[in-house]
C-alpha positions as CSV (number, residue, x, y, z in Angstrom):
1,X,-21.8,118.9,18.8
2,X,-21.4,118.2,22.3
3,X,-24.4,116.8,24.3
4,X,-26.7,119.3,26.1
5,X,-26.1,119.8,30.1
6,X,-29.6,118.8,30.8
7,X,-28.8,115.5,29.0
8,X,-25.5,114.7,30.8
9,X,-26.9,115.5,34.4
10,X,-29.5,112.8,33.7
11,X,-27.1,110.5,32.6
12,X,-25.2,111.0,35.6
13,X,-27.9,110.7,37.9
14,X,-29.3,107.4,36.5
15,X,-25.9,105.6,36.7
16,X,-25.6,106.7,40.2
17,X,-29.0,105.4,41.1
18,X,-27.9,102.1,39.1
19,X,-24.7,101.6,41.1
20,X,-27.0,101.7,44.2
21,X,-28.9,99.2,43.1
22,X,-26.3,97.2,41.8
23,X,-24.6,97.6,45.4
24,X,-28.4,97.2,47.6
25,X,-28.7,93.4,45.5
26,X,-25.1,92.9,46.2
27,X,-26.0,93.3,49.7
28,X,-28.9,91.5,50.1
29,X,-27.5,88.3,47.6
30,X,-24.8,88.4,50.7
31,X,-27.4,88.5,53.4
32,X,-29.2,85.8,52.0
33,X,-26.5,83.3,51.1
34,X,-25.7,84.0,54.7
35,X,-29.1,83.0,56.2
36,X,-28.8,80.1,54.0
37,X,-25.2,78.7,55.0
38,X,-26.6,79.4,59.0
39,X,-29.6,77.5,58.3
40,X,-27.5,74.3,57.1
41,X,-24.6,74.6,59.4
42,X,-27.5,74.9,62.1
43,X,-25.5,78.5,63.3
44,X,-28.1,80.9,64.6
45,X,-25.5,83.6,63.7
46,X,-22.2,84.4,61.5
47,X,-19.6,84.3,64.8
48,X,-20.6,80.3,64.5
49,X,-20.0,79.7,60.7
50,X,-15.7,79.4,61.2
51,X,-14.6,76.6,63.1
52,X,-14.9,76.9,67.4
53,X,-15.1,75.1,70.4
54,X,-18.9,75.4,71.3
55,X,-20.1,76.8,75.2
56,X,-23.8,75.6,75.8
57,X,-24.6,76.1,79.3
58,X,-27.1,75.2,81.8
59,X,-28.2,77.1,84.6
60,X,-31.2,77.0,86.7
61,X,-34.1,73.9,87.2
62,X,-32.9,71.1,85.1
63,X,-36.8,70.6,83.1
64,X,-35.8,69.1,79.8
65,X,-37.3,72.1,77.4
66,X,-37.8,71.8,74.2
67,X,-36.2,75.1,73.3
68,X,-32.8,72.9,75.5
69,X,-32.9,69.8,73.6
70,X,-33.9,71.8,70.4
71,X,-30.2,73.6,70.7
72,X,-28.2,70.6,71.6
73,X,-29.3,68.9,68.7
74,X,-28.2,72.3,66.0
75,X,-24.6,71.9,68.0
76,X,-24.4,68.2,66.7
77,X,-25.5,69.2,63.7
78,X,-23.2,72.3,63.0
79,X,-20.0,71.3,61.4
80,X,-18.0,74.2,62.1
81,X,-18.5,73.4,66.3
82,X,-15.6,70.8,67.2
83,X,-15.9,70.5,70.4
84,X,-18.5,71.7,73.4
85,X,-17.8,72.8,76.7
86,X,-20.8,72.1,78.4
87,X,-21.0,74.4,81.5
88,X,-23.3,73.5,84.8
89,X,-24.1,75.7,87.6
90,X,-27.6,73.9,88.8
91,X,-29.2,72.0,91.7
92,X,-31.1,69.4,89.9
93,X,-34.5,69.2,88.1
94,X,-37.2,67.1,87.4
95,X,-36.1,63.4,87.0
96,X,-37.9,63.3,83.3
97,X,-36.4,66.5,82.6
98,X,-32.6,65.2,83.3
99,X,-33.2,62.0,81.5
100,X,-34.2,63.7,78.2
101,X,-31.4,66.0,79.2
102,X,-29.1,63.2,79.5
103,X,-30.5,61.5,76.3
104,X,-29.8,64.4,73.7
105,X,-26.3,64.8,75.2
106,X,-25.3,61.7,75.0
107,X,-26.5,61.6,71.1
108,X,-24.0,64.9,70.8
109,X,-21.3,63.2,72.5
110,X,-21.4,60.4,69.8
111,X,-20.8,63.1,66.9
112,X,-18.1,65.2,68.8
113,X,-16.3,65.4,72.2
114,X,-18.1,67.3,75.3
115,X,-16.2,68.1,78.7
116,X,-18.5,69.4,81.5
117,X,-17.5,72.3,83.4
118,X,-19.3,72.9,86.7
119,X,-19.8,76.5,88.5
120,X,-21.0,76.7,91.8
121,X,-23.0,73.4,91.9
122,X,-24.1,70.6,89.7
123,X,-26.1,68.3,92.1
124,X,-28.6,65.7,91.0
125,X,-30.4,66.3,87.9
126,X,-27.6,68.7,86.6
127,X,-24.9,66.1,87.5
128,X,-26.7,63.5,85.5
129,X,-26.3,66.3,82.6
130,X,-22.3,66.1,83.3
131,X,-21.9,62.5,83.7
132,X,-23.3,62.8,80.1
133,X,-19.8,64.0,79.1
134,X,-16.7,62.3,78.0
135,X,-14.7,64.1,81.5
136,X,-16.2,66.5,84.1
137,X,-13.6,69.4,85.2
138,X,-14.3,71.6,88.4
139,X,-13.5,74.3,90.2
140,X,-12.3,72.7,93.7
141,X,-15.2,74.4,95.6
142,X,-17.8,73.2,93.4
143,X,-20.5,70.8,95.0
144,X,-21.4,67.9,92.6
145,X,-23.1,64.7,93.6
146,X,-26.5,64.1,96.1
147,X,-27.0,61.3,94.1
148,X,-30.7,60.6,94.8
149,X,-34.7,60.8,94.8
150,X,-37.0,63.2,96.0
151,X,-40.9,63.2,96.0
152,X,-42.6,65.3,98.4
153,X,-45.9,66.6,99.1
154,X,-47.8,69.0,101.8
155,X,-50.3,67.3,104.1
156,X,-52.3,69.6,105.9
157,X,-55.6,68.1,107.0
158,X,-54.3,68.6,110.5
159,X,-54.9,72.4,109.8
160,X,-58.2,71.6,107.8
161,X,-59.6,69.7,110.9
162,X,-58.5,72.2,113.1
163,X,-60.4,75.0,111.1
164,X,-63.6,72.8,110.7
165,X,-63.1,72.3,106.7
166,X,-63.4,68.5,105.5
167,X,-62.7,68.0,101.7
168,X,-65.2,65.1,101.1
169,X,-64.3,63.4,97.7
170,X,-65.2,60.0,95.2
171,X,-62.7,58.1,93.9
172,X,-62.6,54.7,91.5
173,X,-60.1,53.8,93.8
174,X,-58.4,54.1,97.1
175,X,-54.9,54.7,95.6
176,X,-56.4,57.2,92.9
177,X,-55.0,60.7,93.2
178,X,-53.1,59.7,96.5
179,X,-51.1,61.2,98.8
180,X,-53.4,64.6,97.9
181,X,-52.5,66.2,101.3
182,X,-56.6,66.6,102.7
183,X,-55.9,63.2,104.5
184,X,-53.6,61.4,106.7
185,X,-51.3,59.6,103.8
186,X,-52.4,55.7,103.8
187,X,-49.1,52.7,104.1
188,X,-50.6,51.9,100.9
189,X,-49.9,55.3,99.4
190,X,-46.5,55.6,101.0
191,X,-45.6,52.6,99.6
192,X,-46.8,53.5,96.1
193,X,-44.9,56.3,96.1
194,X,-41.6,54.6,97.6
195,X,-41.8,52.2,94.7
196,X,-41.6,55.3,92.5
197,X,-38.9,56.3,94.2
198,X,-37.1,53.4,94.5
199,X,-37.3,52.6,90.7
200,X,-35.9,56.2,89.5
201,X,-33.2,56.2,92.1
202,X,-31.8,52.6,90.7
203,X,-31.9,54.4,87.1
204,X,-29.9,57.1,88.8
205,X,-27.4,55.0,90.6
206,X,-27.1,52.8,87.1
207,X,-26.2,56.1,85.3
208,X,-23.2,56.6,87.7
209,X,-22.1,53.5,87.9
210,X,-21.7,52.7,84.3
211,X,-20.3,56.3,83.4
212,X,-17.8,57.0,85.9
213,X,-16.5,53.5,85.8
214,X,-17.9,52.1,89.9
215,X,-17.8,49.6,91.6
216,X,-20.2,48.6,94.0
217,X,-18.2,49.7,96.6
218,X,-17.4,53.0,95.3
219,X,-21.2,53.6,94.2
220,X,-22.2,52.9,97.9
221,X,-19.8,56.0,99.1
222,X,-21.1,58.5,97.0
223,X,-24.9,57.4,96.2
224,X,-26.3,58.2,99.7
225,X,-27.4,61.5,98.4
226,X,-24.4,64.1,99.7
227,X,-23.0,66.4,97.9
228,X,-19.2,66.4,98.2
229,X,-16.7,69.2,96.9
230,X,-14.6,68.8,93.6
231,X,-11.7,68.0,95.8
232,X,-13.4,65.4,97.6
233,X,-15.3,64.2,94.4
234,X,-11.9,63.2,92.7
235,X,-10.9,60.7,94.4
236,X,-14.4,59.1,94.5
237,X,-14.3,59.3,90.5
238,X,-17.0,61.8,90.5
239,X,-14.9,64.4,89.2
240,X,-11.7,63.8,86.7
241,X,-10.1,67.3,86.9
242,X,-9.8,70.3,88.6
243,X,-10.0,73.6,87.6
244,X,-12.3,75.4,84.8
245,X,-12.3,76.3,81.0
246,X,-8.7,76.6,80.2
247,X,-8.4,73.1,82.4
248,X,-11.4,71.8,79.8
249,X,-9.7,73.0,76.5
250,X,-6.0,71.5,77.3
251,X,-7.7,68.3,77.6
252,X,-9.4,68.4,74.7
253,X,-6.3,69.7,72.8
254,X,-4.7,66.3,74.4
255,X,-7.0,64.1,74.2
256,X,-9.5,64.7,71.2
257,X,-7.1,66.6,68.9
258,X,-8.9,70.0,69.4
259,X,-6.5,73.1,68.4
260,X,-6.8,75.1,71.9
261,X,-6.7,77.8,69.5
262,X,-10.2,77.7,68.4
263,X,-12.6,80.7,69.7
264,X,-14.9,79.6,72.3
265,X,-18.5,80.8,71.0
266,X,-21.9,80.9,72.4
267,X,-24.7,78.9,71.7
268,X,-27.8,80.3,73.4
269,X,-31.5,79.3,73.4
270,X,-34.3,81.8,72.9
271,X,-34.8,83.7,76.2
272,X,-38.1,84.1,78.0
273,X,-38.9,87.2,80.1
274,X,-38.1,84.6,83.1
275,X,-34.5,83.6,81.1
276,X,-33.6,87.6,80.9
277,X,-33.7,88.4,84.3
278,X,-36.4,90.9,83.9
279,X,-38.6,89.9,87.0
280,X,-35.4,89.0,89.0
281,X,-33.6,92.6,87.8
282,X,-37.5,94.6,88.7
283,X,-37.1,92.6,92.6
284,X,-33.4,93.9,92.8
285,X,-34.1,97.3,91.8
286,X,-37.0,97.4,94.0
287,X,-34.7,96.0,97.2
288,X,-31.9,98.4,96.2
289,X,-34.2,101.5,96.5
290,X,-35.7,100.1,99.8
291,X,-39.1,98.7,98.7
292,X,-38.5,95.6,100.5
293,X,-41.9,94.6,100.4
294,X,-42.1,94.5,96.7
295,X,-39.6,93.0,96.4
296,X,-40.2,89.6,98.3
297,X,-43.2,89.5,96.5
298,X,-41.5,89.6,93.0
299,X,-39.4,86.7,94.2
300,X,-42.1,85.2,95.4
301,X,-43.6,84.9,92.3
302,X,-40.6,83.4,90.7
303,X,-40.1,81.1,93.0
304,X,-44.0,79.9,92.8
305,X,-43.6,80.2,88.8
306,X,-40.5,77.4,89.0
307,X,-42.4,75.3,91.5
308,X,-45.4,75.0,89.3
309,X,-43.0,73.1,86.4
310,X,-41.6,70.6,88.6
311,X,-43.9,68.0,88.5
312,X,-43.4,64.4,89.6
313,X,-40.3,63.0,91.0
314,X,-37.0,65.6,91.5
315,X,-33.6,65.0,91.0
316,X,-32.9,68.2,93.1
317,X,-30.0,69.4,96.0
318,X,-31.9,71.9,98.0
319,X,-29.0,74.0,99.4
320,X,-29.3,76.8,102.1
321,X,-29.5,80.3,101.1
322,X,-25.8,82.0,102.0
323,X,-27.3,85.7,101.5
């Protein structure tokens, strides 16, 4: 007696609903073994869990982030990146910020080969981040160098006395919380700060001249705080070759035994609203439909925004605007 309709239809229906079960823990088994094999190759997606040549770049104020140093550190420990093209286009930072910079690249470079590949400019703080690597390739334009110090402060008690305002103050001592810019800066006080100075500029200067193989001589030409082009930069050892990424993967195929067949990937940190653009985009927008006025203010606030992270000594170029 064959089985009623009713009966089969069921039947029918619960296998289907098994097989998408069976196919939805299939699925997520996948998904998970995937999170896990990210999580221990240190990949923050699947495009980085085959074999590449890692692209970290740095752009921008050189601060030494955590978020910076925290993906530098997954690259060294992900076995699938072989190599990293570390690629610059910056004017310099905060002097701490480039030496933890420096720090947690050099640590990557023992574990695999790094070439540094500059844009536009990687001047002070951002060419203490390329000296970092085993060979610095440019582009023949690109400015590297201004090898140097900066500290600087307003003083504008000149304009206070002028207005009648006097900032009256107590202090344990005469060099606490000095040059503060409500009084005409003490010799004392400028030479406090000169020895600052002086100290982080022979740190600097020691950098170059045990990484890019100096003499004295050769330190003197370059470590007056210029920046030079790529072109002129070769010859003074601060650059070894010129050109760009293709230039930076044939001489890691020659010289560390990196297929130039490998993908170039990614790594990224986690953006900010500052890191997407979004204030930057809103102030281009705004100049594009004519609101001038807005804005210069928007940039205005990005540019106070930086400011207000780089504290204490800078390891910065400060260029001219070519608008």
């Amino acid at each position: 007696m064959s089985a009623p309709t009713d009966y089969l239809i069921d039947r029918r229906r619960l296998r289907r609903k098994l097989g998408w079960w069976r196919m939805a823990a299939i699925a997520a088994a996948g998904f998970a073994f995937v999170v896990m094999l990210s999580r221990v190759t240190g990949a923050d997606s699947t495009d980085k869990l085959t074999p590449h040549i890692a692209r970290l770049s740095l752009q921008g104020m050189i601060l030494g982030d955590k978020d910076t140093l925290e993906l530098i550190k997954k690259i060294g420990e992900s076995s699938q990146a072989k190599a990293v093209l570390l690629t610059i286009d910056s004017p310099g930072g905060t002097t701490t910020g480039a030496e933890k910079l420096y720090d947690e690249l050099r640590r990557l470079n023992e574990k695999k080969p790094v070439v540094a590949v500059v844009g536009a400019v990687a001047a002070s703080g951002a060419y203490i981040a390329a000296i970092a690597a085993d060979t610095i390739v440019a582009q023949g334009n690109s400015l590297v160098g201004s090898i140097g110090v900066l500290f600087q402060y307003p003083n504008f008690y000149k304009l206070l006395e002028n207005v009648g305002v006097k900032v009256e103050e107590v202090k344990s001592s005469p060099l606490k919380a000095s040059p503060n810019g409500f009084e005409p800066t003490s010799e004392a006080a400028r030479a406090a700060i000169a020895s600052l100075v002086a100290d982080s500029y022979t740190w600097f200067k020691d950098l170059v001249k045990a990484r890019r193989g100096l003499d004295d001589a050769g330190l003197a030409k370059v470590a007056d705080g210029r920046v030079f082009t790529a072109r002129q930069g070769v010859p003074l050892k601060l650059v070894d070759i010129l050109g760009g990424e293709r230039e930076a993967v044939a001489w890691l195929e020659k010289n560390k035994n990196i297929t130039k067949d490998l993908p170039v990937r990614d790594w990224k940190k986690k953006t900010s609203m500052e890191q997407l653009g979004l204030v930057e985009g809103a102030a281009g927008a705004a100049r594009t439909v004519g609101l001038d006025s807005l804005a210069l203010a928007l940039d205005q606030a990005v540019a106070t925004e930086r400011r207000s992270r780089l504290d204490g000594l800078l390891a910065i170029w400060q260029g001219f605007d070519a608008r």
